[in-house]
LUMDOMAR-208845 format. One line per 4 residues: number of its first residue (from 1); their letters; for each residue x, y, z of N, C-alpha, C. Coordinates in steps of 0.001 Angstrom, whole numbers, always signed. Atoms other than C-alpha are relative to their C-alpha. Layout:
LUMDOMAR-208845
NUM	A	X,Y,Z,X,Y,Z,X,Y,Z  ...;
***
This chain:
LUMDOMAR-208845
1	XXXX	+445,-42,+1370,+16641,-21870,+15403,-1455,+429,-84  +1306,-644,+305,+13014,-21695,+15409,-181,+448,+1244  +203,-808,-1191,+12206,-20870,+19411,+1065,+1164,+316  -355,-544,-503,+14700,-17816,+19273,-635,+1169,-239;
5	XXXX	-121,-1221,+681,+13561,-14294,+19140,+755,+1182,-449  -692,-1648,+382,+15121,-11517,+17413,-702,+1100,+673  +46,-1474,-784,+15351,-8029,+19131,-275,+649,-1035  -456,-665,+1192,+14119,-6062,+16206,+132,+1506,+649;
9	XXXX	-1007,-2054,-337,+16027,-2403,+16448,-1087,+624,-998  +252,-948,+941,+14142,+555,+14576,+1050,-49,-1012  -795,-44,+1450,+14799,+681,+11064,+694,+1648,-288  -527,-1244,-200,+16697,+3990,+10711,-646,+194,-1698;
13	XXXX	+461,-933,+1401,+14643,+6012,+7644,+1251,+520,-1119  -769,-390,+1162,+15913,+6499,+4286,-298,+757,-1130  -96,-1142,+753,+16068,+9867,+3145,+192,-92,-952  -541,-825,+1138,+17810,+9574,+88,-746,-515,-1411;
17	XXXX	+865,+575,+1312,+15449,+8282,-2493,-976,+1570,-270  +954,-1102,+623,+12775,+10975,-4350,-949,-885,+146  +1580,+1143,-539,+8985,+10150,-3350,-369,+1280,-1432  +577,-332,+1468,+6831,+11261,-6350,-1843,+377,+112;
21	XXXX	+745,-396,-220,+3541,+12837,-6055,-713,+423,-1825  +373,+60,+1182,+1569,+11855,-9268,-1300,+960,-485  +1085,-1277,+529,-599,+14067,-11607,-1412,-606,+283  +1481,+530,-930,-3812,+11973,-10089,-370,+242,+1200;
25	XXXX	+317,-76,-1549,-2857,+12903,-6449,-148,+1372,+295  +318,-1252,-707,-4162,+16048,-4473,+78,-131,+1099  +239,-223,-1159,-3351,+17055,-1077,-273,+1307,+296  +660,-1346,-784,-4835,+19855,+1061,+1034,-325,+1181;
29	XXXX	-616,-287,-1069,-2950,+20384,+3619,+1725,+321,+811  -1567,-588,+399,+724,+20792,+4655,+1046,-1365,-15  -1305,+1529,+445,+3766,+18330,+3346,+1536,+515,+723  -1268,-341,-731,+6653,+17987,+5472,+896,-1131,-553;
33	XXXX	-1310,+1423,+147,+9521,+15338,+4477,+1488,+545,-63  -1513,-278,+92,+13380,+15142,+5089,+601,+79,-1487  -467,+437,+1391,+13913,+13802,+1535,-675,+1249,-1193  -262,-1179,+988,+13686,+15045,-1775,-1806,-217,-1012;
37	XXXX	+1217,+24,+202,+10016,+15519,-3562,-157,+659,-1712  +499,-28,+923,+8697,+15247,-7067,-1813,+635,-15  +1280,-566,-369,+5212,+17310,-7501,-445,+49,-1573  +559,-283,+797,+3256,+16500,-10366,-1775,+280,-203;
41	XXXX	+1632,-365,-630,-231,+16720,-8671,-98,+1399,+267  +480,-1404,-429,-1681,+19521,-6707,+79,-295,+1080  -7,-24,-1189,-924,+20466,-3445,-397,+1000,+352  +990,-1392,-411,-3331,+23078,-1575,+950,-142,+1406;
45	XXXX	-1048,+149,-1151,-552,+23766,+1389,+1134,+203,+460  -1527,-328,-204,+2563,+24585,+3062,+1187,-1379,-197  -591,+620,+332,+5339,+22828,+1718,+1398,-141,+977  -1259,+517,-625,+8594,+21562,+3814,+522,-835,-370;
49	XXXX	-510,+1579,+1010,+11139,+19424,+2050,+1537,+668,-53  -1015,-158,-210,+14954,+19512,+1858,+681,+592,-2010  -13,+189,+1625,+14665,+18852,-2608,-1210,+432,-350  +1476,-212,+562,+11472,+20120,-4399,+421,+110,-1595;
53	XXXX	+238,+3,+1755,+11116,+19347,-8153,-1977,+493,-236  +1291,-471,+483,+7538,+21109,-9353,+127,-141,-1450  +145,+262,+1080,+6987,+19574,-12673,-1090,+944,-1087  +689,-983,+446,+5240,+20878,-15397,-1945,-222,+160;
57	XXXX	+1411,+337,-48,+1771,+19216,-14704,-238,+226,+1633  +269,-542,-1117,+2442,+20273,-10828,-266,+1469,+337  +191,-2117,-172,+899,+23101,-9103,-5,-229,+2048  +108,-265,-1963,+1291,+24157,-5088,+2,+1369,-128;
61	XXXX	+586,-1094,-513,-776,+26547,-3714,+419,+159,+1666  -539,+222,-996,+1062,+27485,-795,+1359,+621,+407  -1038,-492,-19,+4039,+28883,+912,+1042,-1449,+107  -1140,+1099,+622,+7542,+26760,-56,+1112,+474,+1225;
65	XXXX	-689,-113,-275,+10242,+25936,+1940,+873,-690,+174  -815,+755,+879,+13232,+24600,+762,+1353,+211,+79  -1173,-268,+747,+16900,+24068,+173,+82,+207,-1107  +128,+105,+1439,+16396,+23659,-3405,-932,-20,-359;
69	XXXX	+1211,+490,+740,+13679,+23936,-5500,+285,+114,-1450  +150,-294,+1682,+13084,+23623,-9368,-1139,-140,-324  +1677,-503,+81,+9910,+25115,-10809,-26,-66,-937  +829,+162,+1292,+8294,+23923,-14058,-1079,+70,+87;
73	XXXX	+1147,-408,-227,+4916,+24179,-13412,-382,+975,+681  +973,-1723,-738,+2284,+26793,-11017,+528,-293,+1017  -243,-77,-1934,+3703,+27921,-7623,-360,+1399,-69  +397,-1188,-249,+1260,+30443,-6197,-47,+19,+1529;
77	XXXX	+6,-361,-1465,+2656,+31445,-2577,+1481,+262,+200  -924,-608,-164,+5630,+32641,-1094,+1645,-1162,+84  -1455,+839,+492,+9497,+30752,-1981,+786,+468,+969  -1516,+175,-942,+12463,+30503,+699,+455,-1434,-271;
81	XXXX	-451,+1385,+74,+14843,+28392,-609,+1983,+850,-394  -1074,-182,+42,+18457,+28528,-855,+631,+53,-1520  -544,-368,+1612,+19173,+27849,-4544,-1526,-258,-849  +1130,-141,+413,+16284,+28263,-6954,-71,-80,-1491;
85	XXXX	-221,-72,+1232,+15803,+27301,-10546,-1680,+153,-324  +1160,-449,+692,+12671,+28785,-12251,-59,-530,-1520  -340,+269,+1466,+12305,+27147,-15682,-998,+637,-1029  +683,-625,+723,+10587,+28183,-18700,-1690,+227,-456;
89	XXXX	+1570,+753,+173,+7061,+26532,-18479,-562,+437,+860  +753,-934,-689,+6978,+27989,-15412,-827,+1283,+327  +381,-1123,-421,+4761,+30577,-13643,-385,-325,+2044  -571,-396,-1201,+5516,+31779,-10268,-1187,+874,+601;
93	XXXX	+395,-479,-429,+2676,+33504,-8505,+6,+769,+1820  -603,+252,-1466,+4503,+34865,-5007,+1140,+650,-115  -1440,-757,-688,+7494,+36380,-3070,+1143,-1071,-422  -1205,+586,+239,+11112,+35190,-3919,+877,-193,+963;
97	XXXX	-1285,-135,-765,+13494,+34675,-1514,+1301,-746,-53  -814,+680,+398,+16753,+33023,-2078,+977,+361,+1158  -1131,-536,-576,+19960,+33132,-245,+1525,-425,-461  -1183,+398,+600,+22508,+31568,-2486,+242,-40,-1501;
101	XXXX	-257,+258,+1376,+21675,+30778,-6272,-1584,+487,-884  +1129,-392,+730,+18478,+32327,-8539,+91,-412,-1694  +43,-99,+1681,+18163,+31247,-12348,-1367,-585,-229  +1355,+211,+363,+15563,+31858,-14113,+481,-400,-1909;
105	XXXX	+118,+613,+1880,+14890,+30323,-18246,-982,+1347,-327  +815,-511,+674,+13906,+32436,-20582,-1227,-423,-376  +1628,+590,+456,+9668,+32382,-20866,-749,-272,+1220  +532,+108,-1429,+9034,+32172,-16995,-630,+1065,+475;
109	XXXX	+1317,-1059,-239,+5788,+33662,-15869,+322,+577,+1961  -651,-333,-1001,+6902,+35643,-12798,-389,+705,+653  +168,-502,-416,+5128,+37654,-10698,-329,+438,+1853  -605,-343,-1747,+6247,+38949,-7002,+1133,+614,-276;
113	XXXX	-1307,-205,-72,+9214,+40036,-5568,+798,-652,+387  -1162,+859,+330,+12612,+38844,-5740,+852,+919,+1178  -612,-378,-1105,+14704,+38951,-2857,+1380,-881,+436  -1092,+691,-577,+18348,+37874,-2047,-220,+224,+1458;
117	XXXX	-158,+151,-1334,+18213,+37140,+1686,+977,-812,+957  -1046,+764,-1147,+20518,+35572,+4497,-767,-951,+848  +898,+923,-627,+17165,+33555,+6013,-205,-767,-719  +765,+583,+928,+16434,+30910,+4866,-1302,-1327,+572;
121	XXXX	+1568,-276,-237,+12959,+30678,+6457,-674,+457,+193  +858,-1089,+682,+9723,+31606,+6099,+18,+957,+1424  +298,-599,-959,+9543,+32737,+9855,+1105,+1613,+128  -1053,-869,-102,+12954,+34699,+9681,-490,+952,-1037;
125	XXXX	+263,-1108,+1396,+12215,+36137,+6286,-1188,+1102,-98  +1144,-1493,+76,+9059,+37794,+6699,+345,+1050,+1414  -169,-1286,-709,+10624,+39865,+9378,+824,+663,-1214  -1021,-611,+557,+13513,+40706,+6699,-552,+786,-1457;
129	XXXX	+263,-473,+1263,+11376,+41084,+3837,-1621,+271,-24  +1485,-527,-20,+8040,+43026,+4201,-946,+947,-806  +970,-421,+1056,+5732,+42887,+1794,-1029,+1332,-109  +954,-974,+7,+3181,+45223,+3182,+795,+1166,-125;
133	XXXX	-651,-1330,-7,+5848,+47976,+3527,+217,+731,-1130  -407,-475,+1423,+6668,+47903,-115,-1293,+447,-695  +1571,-76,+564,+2870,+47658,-1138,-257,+1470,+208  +749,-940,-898,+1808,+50491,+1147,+1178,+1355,-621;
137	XXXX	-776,-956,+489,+4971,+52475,-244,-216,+849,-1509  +797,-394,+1687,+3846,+52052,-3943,-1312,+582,-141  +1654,-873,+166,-4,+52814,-3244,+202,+1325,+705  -133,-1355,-834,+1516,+56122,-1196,+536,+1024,-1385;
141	XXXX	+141,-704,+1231,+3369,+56904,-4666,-791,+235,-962  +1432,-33,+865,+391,+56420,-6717,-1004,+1224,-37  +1049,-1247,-552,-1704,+58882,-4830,+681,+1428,+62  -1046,-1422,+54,+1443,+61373,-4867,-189,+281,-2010;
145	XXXX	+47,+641,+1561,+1462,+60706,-8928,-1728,+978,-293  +1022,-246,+517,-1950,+61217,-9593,-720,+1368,+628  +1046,-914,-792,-3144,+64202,-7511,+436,+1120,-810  -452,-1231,+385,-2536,+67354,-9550,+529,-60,-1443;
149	XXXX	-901,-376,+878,-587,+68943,-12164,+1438,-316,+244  -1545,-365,-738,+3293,+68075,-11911,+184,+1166,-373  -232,-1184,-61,+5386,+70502,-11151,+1222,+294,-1308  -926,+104,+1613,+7457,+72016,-14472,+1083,+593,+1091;
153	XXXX	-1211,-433,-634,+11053,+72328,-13084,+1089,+668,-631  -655,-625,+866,+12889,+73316,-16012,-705,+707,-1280  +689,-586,+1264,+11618,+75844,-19006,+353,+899,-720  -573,-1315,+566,+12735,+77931,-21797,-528,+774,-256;
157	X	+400,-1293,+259,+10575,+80485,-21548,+206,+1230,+798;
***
């Protein structure tokens, strides 16, 4: 009774609850968790998480990576996530990548590119989806565009 000791065993972690990251808290640096994540603060950092809710008073500066995410507030950095809901409050500053589900709400501030992919991470993806190639493609048309007179190809005279 009282002289016995218990063997205590590791408590085996419990994923399945939502942890909550309030509009008072700021982290710098990078967030990793199995479970599922509420973001109404600011996070300066790479994100890792299985659930991501980005509220509308949350902002992450940072690349995302995710099974799921849902975006009401600022995400300025690059998205791999498997299903992806963009809502209307949002604005999106960053690359898209998805590999299963994309909806966006009408009124979502959106700027990057949008990419169905088969990776769904960031390491895989930036071989599959390269930004500089597209960049470097558009500033090559630009300079084709602007140099001259075009050429008239059809004319009735």
């Amino acid at each position: 009774m009282f002289g016995t000791k218990k063997t205590s065993a590791p408590r085996p972690l419990n994923d399945t609850g939502r942890s909550l990251i309030s509009e008072t808290f700021s982290l710098e640096g990078t967030l990793r968790t199995s479970g599922a994540i509420d973001i109404a603060g600011l996070i300066k950092g790479a994100v890792f998480t299985n659930d991501l809710v980005i509220k509308e008073t949350g902002s992450i500066v940072g690349p995302v990576e995710t099974d799921k995410i849902e975006i009401y507030g600022h995400l300025e950095g690059k998205v791999v996530a498997k299903t992806i809901v963009i809502g209307n409050s949002a604005v999106v500053k960053g690359d898209i990548l998805f590999s299963e589900t994309l909806k966006t709400e009408e009124g979502a501030d959106i700027n990057g590119y949008i990419k169905k992919t088969e990776s769904t991470s960031l390491e895989a993806a930036q071989d599959e989806f390269k930004l500089e190639e597209i960049e470097a493609k558009e500033k090559e048309k630009e300079k084709v565009t602007k140099k001259g007179r075009p050429k008239i190809v059809a004319s009735n005279a």
